[in-house]
C-alpha positions in Angstrom: 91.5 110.6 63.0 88.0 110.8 64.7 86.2 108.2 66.6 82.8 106.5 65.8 81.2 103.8 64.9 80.6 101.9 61.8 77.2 99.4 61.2 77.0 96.9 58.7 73.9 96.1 58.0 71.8 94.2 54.9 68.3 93.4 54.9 65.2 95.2 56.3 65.6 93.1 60.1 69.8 94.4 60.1 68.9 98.1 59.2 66.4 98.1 61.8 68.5 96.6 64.7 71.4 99.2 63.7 68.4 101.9 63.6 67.4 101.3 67.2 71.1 100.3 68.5 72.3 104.2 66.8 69.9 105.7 68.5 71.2 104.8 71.6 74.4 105.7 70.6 72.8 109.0 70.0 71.5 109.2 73.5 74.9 107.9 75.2 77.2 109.5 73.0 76.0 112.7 71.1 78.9 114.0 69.3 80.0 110.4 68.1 80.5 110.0 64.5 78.0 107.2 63.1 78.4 105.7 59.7 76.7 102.6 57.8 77.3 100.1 55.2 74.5 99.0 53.7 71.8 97.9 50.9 69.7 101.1 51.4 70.1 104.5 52.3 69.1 105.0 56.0 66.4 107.7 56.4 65.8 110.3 59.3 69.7 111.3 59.1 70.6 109.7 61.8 73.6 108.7 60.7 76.3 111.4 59.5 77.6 108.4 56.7 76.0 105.9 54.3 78.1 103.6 52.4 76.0 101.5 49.7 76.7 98.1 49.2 75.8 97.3 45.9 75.1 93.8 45.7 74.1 91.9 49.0 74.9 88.2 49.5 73.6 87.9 52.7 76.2 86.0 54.4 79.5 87.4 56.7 81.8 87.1 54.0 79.7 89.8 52.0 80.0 92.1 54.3 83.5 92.8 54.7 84.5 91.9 50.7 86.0 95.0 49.3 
């Protein structure tokens, strides 16, 4: 098992904040996995895992329904 870190985020304000927060994983951390959930695909490869979510509700409970 490898170690990383996994964003959830929806919504152009939530991608950006996991943008600018993986980035400074980047600095602190280089060889950390980094993988996101969310309604887009992330650009700049950035992070080495996208996971789509399909159909955002916009609320907690959305995020972590299977």
């Amino acid at each position: 098992m490898s170690k990383g870190f996994l964003y959830v985020a929806t919504g152009d304000r939530f991608r950006e904040e996991a943008r600018v927060s993986a980035l400074r994983v980047r600095e602190l951390m280089p060889g950390v996995a980094l993988a996101i959930a969310a309604d887009r695909e992330p650009e700049g490869g950035l992070f080495d895992h996208w996971i789509r979510i399909e159909n955002p509700t916009g609320s907690l409970a959305g995020k972590i329904a299977p």
